[in-house]
C-alpha positions in Angstrom: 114.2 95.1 92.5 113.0 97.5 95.2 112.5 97.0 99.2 109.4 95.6 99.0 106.4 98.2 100.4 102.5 98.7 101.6 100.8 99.8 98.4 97.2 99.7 99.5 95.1 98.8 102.4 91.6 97.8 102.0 88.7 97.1 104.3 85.1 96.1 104.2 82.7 97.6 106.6 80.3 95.0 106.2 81.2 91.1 105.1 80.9 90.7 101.4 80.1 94.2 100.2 82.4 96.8 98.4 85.5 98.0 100.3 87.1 101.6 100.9 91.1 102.2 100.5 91.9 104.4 103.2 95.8 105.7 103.9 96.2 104.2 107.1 94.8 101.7 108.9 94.7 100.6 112.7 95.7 96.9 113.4 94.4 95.0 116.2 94.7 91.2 117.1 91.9 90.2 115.7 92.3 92.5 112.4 92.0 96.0 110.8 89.8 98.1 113.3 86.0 98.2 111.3 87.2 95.4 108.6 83.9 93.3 108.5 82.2 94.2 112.0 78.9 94.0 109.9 77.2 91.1 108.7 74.0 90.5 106.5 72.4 86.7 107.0 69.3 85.5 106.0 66.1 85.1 107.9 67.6 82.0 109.5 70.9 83.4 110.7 73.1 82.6 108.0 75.8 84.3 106.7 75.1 86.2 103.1 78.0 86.7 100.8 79.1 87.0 97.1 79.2 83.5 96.6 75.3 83.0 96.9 74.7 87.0 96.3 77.1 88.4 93.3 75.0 91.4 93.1 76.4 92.7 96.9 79.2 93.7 95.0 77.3 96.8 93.7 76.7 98.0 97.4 79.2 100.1 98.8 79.0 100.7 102.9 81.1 104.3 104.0 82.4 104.3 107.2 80.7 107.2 109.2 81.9 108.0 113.2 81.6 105.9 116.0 81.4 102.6 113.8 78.2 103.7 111.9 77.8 103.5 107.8 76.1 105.0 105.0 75.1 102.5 102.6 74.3 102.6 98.9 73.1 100.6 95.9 72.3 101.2 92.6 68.5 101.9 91.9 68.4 102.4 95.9 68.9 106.0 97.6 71.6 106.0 100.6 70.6 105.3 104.0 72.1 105.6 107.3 73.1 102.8 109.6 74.3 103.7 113.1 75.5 101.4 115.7 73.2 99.6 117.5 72.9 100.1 121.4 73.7 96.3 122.6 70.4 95.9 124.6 69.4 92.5 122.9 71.6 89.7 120.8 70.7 87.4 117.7 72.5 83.6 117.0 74.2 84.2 113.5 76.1 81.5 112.1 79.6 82.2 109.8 80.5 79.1 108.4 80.3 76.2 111.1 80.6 79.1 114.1 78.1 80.2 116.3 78.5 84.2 117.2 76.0 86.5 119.4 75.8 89.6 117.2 73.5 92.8 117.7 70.4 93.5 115.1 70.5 97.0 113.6 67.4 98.8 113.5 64.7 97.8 111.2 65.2 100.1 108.9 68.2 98.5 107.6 66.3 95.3 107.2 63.9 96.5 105.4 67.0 98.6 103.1 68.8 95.2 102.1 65.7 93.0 101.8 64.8 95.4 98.9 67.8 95.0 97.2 68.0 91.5 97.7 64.2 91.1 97.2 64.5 88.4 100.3 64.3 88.7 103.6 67.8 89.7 105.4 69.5 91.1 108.5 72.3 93.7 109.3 74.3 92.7 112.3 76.8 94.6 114.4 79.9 92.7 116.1 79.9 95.1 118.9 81.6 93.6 121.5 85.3 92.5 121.2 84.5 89.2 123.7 82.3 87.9 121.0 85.2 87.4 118.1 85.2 83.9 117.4 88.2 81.6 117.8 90.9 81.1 114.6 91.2 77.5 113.3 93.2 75.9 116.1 95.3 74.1 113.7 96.9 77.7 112.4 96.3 79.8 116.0 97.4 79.8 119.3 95.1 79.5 122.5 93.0 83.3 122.7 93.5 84.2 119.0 90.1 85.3 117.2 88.5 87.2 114.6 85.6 89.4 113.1 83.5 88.0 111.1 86.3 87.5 108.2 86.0 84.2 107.0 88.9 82.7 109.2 92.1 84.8 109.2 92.1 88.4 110.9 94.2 89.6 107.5 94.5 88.8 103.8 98.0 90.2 101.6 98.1 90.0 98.4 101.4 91.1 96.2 101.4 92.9 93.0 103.8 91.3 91.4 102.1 87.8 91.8 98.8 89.2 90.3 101.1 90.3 86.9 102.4 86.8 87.0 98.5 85.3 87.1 97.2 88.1 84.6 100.3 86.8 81.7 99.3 83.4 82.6 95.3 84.0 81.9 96.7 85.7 78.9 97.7 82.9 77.6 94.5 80.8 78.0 91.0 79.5 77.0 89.3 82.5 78.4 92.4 85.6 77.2 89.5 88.2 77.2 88.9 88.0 80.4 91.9 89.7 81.9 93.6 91.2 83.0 92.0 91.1 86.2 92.2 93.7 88.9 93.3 93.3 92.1 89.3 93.9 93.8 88.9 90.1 92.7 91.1 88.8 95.2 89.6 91.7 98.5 92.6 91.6 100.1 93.2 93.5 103.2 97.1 94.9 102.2 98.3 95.1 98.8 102.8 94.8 98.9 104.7 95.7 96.2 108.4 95.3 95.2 108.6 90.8 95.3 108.9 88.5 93.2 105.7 86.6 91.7 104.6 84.5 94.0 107.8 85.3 96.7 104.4 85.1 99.7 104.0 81.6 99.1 107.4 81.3 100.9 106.8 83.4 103.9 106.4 82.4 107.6 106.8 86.0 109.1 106.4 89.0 108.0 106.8 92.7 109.4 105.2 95.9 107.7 106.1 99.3 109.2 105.6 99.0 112.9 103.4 95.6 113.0 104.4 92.0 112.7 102.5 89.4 111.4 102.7 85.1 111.2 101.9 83.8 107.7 99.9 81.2 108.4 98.0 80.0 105.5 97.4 80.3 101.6 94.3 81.4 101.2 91.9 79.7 99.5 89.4 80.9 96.5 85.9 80.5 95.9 83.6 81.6 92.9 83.4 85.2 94.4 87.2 85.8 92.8 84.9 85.3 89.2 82.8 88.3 90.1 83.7 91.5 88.4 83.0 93.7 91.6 82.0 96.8 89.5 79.1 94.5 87.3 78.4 91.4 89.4 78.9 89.1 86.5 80.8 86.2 86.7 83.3 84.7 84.4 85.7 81.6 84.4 89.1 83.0 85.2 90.8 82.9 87.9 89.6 79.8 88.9 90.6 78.0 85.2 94.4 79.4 85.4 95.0 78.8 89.4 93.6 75.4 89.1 96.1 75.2 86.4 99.2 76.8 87.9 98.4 77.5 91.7 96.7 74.7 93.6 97.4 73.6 97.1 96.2 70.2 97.2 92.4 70.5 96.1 92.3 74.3 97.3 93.3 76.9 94.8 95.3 79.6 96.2 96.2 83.2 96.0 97.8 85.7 98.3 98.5 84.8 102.2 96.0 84.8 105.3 98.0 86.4 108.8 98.0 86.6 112.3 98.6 90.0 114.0 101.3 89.7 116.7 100.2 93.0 118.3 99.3 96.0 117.3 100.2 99.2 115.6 99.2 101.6 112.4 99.6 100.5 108.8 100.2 103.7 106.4 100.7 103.1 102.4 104.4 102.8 101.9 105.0 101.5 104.8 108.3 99.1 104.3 107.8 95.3 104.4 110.3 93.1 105.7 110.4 89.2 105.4 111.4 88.5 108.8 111.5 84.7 107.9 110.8 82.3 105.4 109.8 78.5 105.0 112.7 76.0 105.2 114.0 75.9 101.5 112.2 78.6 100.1 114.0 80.7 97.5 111.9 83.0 96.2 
């Protein structure tokens, strides 16, 4: 079997839409520099994501200089979103925590309430101070994130998505598959392991960067969403309740914690600094 290696890096601009692959990619502590800095929530505050809002999928947000975007939708024509200046704050709310975020101009609103046809709001994460704290049950005392759902980073492996494709395969719902690996919107994609090998992983170093494993991560209806169509199906969900469960969560791929910082670059080496007490694999 090969060394195992970086074989993609993805982020996502703003929380919930399409991502980008770009070669390299700047860790921080908190996670990939402009991975999820945006946010759309509803009139109230709220978060907005795939689970409630499949058809985000279909929007695809470019990174432009300076932090700025150019967003786009089918039926839509592309607009541009630059950074707003920090002169006033909003209360948005991502999942139980409350974070001061900065409104982007109107014009934005207006873009994403169209496409939505409901009222929303594009918000900027513009000041590192305003990350919000990791789980204190997987962190230590200062460690935050963007507005990810509660891990700075998500790897997957591809070798472990092989093993879940022959498994759906075999299944109720074969016609489904295989799936690609945009189901899962992982932030680095390792190749060269065994199936499933991350489950056993407490620390891990890719190229210059080193990372605690802190977490399965745990999936939600958004993994059923065929990000190029925005309809849903059954699988995963079926085969990993089936074959990969974590008490009542159902798992795939590995949440970490930055221990510093550094550049990630596709093919990049990965090395397993450290595993789990008795894992083998």
């Amino acid at each position: 079997m090969p060394n195992p290696s970086l074989r993609a890096l993805h982020l996502y601009p703003v929380k919930s839409l399409a991502g980008f692959a770009p070669g390299e990619a700047l860790v921080r502590p908190w996670g990939l520099t402009g991975d999820r800095r945006w946010l759309l929530t509803g009139a109230d505050g709220t978060m907005l994501t795939q689970r409630g809002n499949p058809r985000l999928a279909l929007v695809t947000a470019t990174p432009l200089g300076e932090g700025g975007l150019e967003v786009s939708a089918p039926g839509q024509g592309s607009l541009r979103v630059d950074v707003p200046p920090p002169d006033t704050t909003v209360a948005v709310e991502v999942w139980r925590d409350k974070v001061e975020a900065v409104p982007a101009d109107p014009a934005a609103d207006a873009w994403f309430s169209a496409y939505l046809d409901t009222e929303v709001r594009l918000v900027h994460m513009d000041d590192p101070a305003r990350r919000r704290s990791i789980d204190p049950a997987y962190s230590r005392p200062g460690e935050t994130v963007s507005f990810a759902d509660g891990f700075p980073l998500l790897i997957t492996t591809t070798a472990s998505l092989d093993a879940l494709n022959s498994l759906i395969a075999q299944g109720d719902h074969a016609d489904e598959g295989p799936l690609p690996m945009n189901r899962f919107r992982p932030n680095a994609v390792i190749d060269g392991t065994a199936p499933w090998a991350e489950d056993g992983w407490s620390r891990l170093r890719i190229g210059e960067v080193s990372f605690r494993v802190v977490k399965p991560c745990g999936r939600c209806v958004i993994t059923t969403t065929d990000q190029r169509t925005a309809e849903r199906g059954k699988e995963p969900l079926r085969t990993l309740a089936r074959h990969q469960r974590t008490g009542d969560r159902l798992v795939f791929g590995q949440n970490l914690i930055p221990e510093g910082s550094g550049t990630l670059r596709l093919g990049d080496p990965v090395e397993v600094v450290e595993r789990e007490a008795g894992a083998g694999r």
